[in-house]
N, C-alpha and C positions, 0 to 999 in steps of 0.2 A: 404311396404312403398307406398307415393300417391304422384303424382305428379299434381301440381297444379297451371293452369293457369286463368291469368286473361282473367276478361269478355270480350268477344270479340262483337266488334259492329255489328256484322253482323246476331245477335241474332233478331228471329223471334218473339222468345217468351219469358216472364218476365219467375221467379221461378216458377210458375204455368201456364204455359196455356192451352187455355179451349176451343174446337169446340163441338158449341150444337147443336142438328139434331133432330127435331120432325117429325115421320116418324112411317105410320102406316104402317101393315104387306102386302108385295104385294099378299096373297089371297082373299085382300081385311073384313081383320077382322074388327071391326067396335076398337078395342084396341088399338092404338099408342100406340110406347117407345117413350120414350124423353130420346136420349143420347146424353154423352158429355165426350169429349177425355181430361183429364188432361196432363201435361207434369211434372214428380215434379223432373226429374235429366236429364239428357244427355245420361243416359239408361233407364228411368223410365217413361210406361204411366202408367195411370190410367184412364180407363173405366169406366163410370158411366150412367148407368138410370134408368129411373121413370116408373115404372110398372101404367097403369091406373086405375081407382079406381075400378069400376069394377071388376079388375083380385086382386084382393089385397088379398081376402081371400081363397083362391089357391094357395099350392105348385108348383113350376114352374122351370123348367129344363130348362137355357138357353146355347146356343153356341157361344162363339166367334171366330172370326177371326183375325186377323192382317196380311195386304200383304203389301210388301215394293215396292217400286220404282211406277210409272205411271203405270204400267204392272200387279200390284195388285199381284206382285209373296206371296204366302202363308207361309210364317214365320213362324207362331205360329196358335197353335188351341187350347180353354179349354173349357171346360163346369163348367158353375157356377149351382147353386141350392139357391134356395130362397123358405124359409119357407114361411107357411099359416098366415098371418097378416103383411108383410113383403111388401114394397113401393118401397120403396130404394136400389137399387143394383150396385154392385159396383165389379170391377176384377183390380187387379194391373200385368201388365206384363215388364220385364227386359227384354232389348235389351244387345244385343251381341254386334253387332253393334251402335256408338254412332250415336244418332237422328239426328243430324245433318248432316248427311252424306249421309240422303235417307229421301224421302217421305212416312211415315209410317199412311196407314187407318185402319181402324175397322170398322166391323159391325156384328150384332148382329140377333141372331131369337129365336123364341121359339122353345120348342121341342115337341111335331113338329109344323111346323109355314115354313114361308116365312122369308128371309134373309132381312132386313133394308138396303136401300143405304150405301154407304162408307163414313165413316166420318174420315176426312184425317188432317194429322198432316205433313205440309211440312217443308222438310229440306232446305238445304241453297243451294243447289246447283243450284239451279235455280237463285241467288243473282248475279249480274255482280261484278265484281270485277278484279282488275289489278294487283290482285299479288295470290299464292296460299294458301289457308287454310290447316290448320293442326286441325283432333279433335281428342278425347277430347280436351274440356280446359276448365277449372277450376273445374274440378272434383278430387277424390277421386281414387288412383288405391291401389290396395291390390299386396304386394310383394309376387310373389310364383303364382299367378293368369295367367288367359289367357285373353289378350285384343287386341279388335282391333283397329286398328289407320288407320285415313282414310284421301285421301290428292285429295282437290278439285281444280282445277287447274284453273288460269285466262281464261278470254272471249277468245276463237279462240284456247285453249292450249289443249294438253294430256298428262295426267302424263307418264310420260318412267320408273320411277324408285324410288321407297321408301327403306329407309335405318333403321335400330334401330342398335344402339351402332358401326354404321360401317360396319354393316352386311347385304348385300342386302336380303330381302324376295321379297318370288312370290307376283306380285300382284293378286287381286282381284276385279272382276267386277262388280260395286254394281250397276252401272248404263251407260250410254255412253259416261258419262265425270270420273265419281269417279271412284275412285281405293283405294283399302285399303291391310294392314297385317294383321296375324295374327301373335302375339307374345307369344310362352311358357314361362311358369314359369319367369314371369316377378320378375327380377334382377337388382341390382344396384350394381355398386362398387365405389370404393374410387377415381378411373378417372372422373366417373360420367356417362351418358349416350347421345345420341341425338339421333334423330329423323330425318332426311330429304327428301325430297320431289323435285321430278327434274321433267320438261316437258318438250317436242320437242320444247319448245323456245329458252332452251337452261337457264331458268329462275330454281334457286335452293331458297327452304325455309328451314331454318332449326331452329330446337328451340335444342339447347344443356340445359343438366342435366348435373350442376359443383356440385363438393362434397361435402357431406356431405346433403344429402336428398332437398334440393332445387334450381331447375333448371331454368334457366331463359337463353330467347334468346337476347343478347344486342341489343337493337332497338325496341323491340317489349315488349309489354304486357302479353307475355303471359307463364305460367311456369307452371311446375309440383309439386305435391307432391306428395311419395311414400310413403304410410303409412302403417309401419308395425302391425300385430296383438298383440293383448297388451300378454308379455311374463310372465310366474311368477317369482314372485319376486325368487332371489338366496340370500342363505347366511344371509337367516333371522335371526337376532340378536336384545337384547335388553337390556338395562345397565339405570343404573342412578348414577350421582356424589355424588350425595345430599339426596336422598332419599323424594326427593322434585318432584321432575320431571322424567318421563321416556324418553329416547330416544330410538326408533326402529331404527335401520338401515338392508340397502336388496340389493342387488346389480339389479338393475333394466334390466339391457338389453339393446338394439340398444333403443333409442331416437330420434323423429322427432322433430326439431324447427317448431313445428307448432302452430298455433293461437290457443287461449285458447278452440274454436267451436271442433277443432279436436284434443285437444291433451290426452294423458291420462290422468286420474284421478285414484288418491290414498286416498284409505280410509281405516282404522284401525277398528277393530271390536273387543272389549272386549266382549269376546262368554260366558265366565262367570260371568259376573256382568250384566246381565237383554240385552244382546247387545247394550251396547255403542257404540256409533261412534264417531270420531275424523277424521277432514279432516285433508291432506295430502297435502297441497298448496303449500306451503313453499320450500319444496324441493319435486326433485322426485326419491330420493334415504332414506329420514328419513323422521321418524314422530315422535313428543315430544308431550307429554301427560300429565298431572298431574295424581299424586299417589293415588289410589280411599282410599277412609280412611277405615281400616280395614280387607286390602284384601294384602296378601301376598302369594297368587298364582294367576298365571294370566295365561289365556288361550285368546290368542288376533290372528285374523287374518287378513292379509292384503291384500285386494281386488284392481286388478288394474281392471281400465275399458276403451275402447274408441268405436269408432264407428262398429268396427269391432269383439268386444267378450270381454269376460270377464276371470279372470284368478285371483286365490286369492293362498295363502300359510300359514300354522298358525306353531305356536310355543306355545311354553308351559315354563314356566319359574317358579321359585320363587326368589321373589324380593332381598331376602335378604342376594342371591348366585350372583348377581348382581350390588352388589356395590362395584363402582370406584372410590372414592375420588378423588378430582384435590385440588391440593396444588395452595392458593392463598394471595396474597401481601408478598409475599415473600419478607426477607430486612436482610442481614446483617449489626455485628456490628462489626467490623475485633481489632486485638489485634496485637501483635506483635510475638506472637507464638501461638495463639489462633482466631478463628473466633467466635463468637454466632451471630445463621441461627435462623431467625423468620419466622413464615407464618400461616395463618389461613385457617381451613375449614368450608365452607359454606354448613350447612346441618342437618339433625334430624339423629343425629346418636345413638338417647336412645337406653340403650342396646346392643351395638356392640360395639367390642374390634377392636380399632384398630393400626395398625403399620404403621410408616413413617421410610421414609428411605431416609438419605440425601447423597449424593455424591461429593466428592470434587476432581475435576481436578486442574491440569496434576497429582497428588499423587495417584488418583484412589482408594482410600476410601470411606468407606461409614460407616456412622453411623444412626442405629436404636434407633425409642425412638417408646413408647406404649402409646394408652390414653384409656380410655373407656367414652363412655358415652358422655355427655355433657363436659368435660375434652377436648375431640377434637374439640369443635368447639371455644373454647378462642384462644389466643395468644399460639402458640408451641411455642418450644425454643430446639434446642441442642448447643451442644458444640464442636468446632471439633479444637482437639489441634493438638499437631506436624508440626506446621505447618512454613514454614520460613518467616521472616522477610526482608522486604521491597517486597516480590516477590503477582504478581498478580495468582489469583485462579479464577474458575467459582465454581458454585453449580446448582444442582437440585434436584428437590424432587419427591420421590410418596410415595402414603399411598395406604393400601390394609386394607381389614376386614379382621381380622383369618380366616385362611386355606381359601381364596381366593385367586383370583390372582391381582396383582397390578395393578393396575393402569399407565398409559402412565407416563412419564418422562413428569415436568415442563419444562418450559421457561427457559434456563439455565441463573445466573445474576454472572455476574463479579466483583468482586472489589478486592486488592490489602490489602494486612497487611500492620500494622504501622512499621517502623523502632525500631528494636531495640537496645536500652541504657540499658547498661551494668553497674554494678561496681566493684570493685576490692577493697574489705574492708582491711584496717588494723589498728593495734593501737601500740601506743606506751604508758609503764606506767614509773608514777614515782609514788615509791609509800612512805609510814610512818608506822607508827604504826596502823593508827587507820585511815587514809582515803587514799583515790588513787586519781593522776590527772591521767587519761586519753584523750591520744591526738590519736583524731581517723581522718586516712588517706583514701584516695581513689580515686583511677584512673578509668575512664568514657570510654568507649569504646560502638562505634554507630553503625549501619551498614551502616546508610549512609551518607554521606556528607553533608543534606539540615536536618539534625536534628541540633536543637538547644536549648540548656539546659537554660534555664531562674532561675535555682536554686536550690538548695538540702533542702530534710527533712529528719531532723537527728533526730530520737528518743534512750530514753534511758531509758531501764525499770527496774528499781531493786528490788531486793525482797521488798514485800508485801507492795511497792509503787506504786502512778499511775505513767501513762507514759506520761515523759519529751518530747516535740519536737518541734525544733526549725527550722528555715530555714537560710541557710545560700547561699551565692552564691562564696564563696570560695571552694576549695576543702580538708580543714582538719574541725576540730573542736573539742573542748579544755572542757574536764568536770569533777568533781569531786565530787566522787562517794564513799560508802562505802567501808566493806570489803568485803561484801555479793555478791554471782554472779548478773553479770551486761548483760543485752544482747543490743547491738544496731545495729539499723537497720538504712541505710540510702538509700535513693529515689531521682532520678532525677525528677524535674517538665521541661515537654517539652510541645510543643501547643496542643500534644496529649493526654494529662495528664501525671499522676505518671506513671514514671518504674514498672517495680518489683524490691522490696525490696532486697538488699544485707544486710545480716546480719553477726554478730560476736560476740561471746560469752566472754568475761572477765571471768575470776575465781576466785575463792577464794582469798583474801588477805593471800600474804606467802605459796602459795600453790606450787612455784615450787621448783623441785629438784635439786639437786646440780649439774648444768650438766656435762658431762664428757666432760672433752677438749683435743684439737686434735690439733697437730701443721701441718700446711700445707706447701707446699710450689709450685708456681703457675710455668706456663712458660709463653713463648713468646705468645705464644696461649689465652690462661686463666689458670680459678682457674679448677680445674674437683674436687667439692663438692662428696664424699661417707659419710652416713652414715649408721649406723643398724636399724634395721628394726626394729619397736614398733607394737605389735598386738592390742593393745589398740589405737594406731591411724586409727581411723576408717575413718574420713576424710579427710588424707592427712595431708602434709607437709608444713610449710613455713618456708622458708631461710631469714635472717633478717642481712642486713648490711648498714654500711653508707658510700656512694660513695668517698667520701673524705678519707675512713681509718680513722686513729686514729689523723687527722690533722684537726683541725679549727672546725666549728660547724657541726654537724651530718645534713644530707640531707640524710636521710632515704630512702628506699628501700627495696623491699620486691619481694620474688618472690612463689606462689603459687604452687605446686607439688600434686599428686592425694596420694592415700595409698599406692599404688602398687611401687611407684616410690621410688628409696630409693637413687640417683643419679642426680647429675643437673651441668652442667658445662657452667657457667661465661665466655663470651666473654671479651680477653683484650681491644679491645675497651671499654667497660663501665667503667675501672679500670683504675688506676694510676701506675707507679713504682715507687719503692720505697716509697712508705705508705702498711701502717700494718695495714690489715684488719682484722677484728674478724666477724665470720660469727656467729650469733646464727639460732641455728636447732629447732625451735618449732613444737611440734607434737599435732594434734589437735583433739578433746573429745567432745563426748558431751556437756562434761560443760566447753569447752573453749580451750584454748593454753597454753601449759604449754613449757617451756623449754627442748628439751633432749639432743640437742649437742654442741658444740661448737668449731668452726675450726678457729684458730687462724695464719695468714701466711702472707708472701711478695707475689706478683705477680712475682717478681724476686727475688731467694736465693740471700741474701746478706751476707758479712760475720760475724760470731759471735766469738765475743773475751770473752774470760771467765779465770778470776782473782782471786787465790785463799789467801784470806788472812789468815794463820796459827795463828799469833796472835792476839789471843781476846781482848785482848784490844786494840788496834788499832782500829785508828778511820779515816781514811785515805788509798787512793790508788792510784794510777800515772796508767793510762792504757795507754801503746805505742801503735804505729802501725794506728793510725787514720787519716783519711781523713778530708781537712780544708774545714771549711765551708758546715760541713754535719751535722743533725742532729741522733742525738742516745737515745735511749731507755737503759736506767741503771736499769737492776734488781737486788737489793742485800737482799739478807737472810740471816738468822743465821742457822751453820750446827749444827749437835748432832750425836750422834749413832745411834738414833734413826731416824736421816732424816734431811731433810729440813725444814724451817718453812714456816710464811707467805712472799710473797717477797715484798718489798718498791719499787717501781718504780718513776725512773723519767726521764724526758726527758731533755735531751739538745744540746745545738749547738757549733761543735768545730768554733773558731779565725779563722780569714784567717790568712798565713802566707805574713809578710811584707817585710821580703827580695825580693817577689818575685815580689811584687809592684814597688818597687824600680826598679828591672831589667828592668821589663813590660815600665815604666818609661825612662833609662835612653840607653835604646836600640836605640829608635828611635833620641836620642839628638847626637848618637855617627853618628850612619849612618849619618845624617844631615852635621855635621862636617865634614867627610869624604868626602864628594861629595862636600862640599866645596874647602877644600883642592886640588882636581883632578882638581877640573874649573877651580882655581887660574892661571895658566900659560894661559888662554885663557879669562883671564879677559876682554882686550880691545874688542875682537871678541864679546865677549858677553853682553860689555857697549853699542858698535853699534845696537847691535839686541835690547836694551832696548831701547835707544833712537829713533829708528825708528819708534819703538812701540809707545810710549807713550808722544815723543814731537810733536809741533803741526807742519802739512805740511809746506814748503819751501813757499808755494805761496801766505800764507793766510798773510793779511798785519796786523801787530797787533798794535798799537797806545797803547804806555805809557802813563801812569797817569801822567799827571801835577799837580805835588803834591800843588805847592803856590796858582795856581788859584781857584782847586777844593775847595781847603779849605777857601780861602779868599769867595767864592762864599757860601760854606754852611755857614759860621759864619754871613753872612749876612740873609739867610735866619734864622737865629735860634734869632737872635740880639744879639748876643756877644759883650762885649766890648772891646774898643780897648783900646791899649796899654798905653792912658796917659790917658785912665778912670779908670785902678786900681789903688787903693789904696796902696798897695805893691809898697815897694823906688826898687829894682832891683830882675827884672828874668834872671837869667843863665841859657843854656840851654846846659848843659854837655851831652854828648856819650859814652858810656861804650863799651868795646870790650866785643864779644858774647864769652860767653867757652862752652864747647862740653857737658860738665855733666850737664848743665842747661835743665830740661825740658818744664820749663814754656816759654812764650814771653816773648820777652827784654824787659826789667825793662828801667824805667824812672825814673831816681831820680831829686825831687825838692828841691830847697835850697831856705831857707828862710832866707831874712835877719832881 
């Protein structure tokens, strides 16, 4: 890693600096060199000069030097060699120590020859300054490297003490003011690192390294970068969705956030198609390619690069062991026990078989469908049943090519089933000779409360006709139909559309059997229904009776049983006492419901009177022993030897009895009397308690009607006339005495003469 500070102003020299020295040989050869010192890093001279023209066509061995500090101490020694036609020479030499930390000359001779003056590259210490330096800075360090760090201290100061990550090093005496370290196996961690720098001032510099590869000191300009050597790629891999595009991915290693100047570079190298190259910019973990046309093996290598080395990895693949389909626009269309999952793939898949596979939570199923070819890249479709009603599901998909491996798991997408509407068919016939009314029944059952039924379609198909269907928004409907089997199916219309169809088969005109009857008799509880078991009822049972018994108009009801069930027991709550129920037992076929039992009973044993008339001609019978005001059910037949016949039934209702009216009646007249009689001797006691009651208080002053006035007053307003204005010679005006049997008002009689 490198650590990398900003320019510091105290810099002598731009990215190049250049001291030129024309200077002939001190044995006095009549040749000058012309050199000149380059600076091109903060470790880095470069040595250059110009052979004269003269010596040009001559091989020539020369020496150089480089001594550091005032003192011209000897550093570095090399000999260069310069071909015969050759002007120009030039030597590049690496410091150990950063430039700036020491005055570093050169100079040059031939071999053999006299040495050139020193041509010198000064460092910064000789700079006034009031606080201390730290170098490098803004260079380039290598992680795992040995560098030195050097720390030049303000006007009047001596360094006492340099520190790296914490840790004091000896110093080092580069000069009478500098001092520097030397640091092994330069390291970084995830704390980070610093540098600091103290002099007998008592004055501390420090530039801290925070984590993750760039260090900076707060207040200052000046930071590191540690730059690691580019590592090979790990876990070289390469796939494509689509057969359209390749993606490589690598797992890359430690990474520096460094400027584009220093950072790695990724490039891809198809080794067998002529060497292609594809940059790597994008990411520094993948590279995406397009598919070269006609190449289905690929030998590609991935080459990292940075300042500090190079490092590549290859792989070898065929394309067509590498395809991963991604499942997209994925959309359900939810049912109510059923979902259909859509989604398309985007890709060239001529030629390749492939398999999807859809998953459905929390149920944790999963259903497989196949395509080949251009087949998978339209519209897919599965179907994923079993599924419940009103309850929310997610899905996901992936698709793989045969005998590969799948592909990652989709986007998972959420949505909920429709509520489901239910019905519960039944029919009632009446039938003739030659057609049927059929009245078909059905109860609606939702799963959830915010369903709402806007209507039913009742279809009705019969042989070798089309099909009838109507909508109604009641819940029966009334039709007439042949003899021939009838099937109808009826449908709830809700905002989510049609149900599913509940259907129910009609049969044959005249096709049931006589059924066998069963007299029952219920309790307090209910009825408990047994019958035999039919191996031709392959779909169950229906129990058929009317809530009312045998009383007032039928309000049908039906109750549904499976095949296995041959048992069903009736709650007294649903039932009445005293009504006579007839259960018919229908067992159901293929081709419909036919009749097989019939349980005939009270909810409560009641009792049964039985009247044997001996003689046949008799046409008459008195049955004692009856309750008033009940109704009865009269069975009578004719016997034989042979049996019984058909029975005549009829219903009727016994009289109340009216003696007991009268009692009911004159019960409560006698008590009355009674309680009279007892009061009698406490008559006046009980005159006072009335009149206390009911006359008006002692204090209230009440004024009589003045019968002459009021009336002479109203006859004036009405204009009556007076008594020598009628025409009538005499009025009498007679008083009858009131008698006690009179109920009317007293009578006024007029007499006219």
């Amino acid at each position: 890693m490198f650590a990398l500070w900003s320019v510091n102003f105290l810099f002598l020299v731009s990215a190049e600096a250049t001291n030129t020295l024309d200077m002939t040989s001190g044995s006095g050869e009549s040749a000058p060199l012309s050199v000149e010192v380059c600076v091109k890093s903060s470790w880095t001279l470069e040595v250059r000069w110009t052979e004269h023209q003269n010596s040009t066509n001559s091989a020539q061995i020369y020496q150089v030097q480089i001594g550091r500090s005032e003192n011209f101490n000897i550093v570095a020694q090399g000999n260069v060699s310069k071909e015969a036609g050759v002007r120009f020479v030039s030597w590049v030499w690496t410091s150990a120590l950063p430039l700036q930390c020491a005055d570093h000359s050169v100079r040059i001779r031939r071999i053999p020859g006299s040495w050139t003056d020193w041509t010198t590259h000064y460092g910064q210490q000789n700079i006034s300054a009031n606080r201390s330096r730290l170098f490098p800075t803004e260079e380039v360090l290598q992680e795992g490297s040995t560098v030195f760090f050097c720390c030049i201290p303000p006007d009047g100061a001596r360094v006492t003490a340099l520190h790296f990550s914490n840790t004091p090093y000896p110093l080092i005496n580069i000069s009478h003011r500098v001092r520097a370290i030397r640091v092994l196996r330069l390291n970084t961690t995830r704390m980070g690192v610093n540098l600091s720098c103290q002099d007998d001032l008592g004055n501390e510099r420090r530039r801290v390294k925070l984590r993750h590869l760039v260090c900076f000191y707060k207040g200052s300009n000046e930071r590191w970068v540690f730059l690691v050597p580019p590592e090979k790629p790990k876990n070289l891999s390469c796939e494509t969705r689509n057969l359209k595009s390749i993606v490589c991915s690598w797992t890359p290693g430690r990474e520096c956030n460094l400027s584009s100047v220093r950072r790695r570079r990724y490039t891809l190298h198809i080794l067998n198609a002529d060497g292609v190259i594809f940059p790597c910019d994008k990411k520094p973990s993948s590279c995406e390619f397009p598919v070269l046309p006609d190449l289905i093996f690929y030998n590609i290598s991935v080459v990292v690069k940075n300042s500090l080395g190079e490092e590549r990895e290859s792989y070898a693949f065929n394309i067509t062991h590498r395809v991963f389909p991604v499942l997209e626009d994925m959309a359900v269309i939810p049912g109510a026990l059923h979902a259909e999952v859509y989604w398309t793939l985007d890709g060239n898949f001529t030629g390749l078989q492939l398999m999807c596979q859809i998953s459905m939570e929390p149920i944790n199923t999963t259903t497989e469908v196949q395509c080949v070819g251009v087949e998978c890249v339209r519209n897919l479709r599965v179907r994923v049943q079993q599924l419940q009603p009103s309850s929310q599901y997610s899905t996901r998909g992936r698709c793989a090519v045969q005998h590969n491996s799948w592909s990652s798991w989709s986007t998972a997408y959420t949505f909920s089933t429709e509520p489901l509407v239910t019905l519960d068919v039944w029919r009632k016939l009446e039938e003739n000779h030659h057609s049927r009314r059929i009245r078909v029944l059905w109860r609606t059952f939702s799963s959830s409360s915010h369903s709402t039924i806007e209507a039913y379609e009742v279809c009705v198909q019969q042989q070798d006709e089309s099909r009838v269907c109507v909508n109604v928004t009641e819940t029966q409907a009334e039709f007439t139909v042949r003899d021939g089997v009838c099937d109808v199916s009826v449908r709830a219309l809700t905002h989510t559309g049609l149900s599913l169809p509940s259907s129910i088969t009609v049969p044959v005109l005249n096709t049931d059997p006589t059924p066998k009857q069963k007299r029952i008799v219920g309790s307090a509880d209910g009825f408990l229904l047994i019958w035999s078991e039919l191996s031709s009822a392959t779909c169950g049972y229906t129990l058929e009776w009317c809530m009312m018994g045998n009383l007032g108009p039928c309000d049908l009801q039906w109750r549904k049983v499976s095949a296995n069930q041959t048992s069903l027991f009736l709650s007294a709550n649903e039932l009445r006492v005293g009504c006579r129920y007839t259960f018919n037992i229908y067992s159901c076929h293929s081709d419909g419901h036919l009749i097989h039992e019939r349980h005939i009973g009270y909810l409560k044993e009641q009792s049964v009177y039985s009247v044997t008339v001996d003689d046949p001609h008799c046409k008459t019978v008195t049955v004692e022993g009856l309750r008033e005001s009940q109704r009865y059910t009269l069975r009578l037949a004719a016997c034989t030897k042979a049996g019984c016949g058909t029975e005549s039934v009829c219903a009727v209702t016994t009289l109340p009895k009216y003696y007991m009216l009268v009692v009911k009646v004159v019960t409560p007249l006698l008590l009355l009397i009674g309680c009279c009689w007892c009061l009698w001797s406490y008559r006046n006691t009980v005159r006072g308690i009335v009149v206390d009651v009911f006359i008006f208080p002692k204090h209230h002053n009440m004024k009589m009607m003045e019968l002459d006035d009021d009336v002479y007053k109203v006859s004036k307003e009405i204009g009556a006339l007076e008594v020598e204005e009628c025409e009538s010679c005499d009025v009498e005006i007679m008083e009858q005495e009131v008698h006690m049997h009179f109920r009317s008002s007293i009578p006024t009689q007029i007499m006219r003469s």
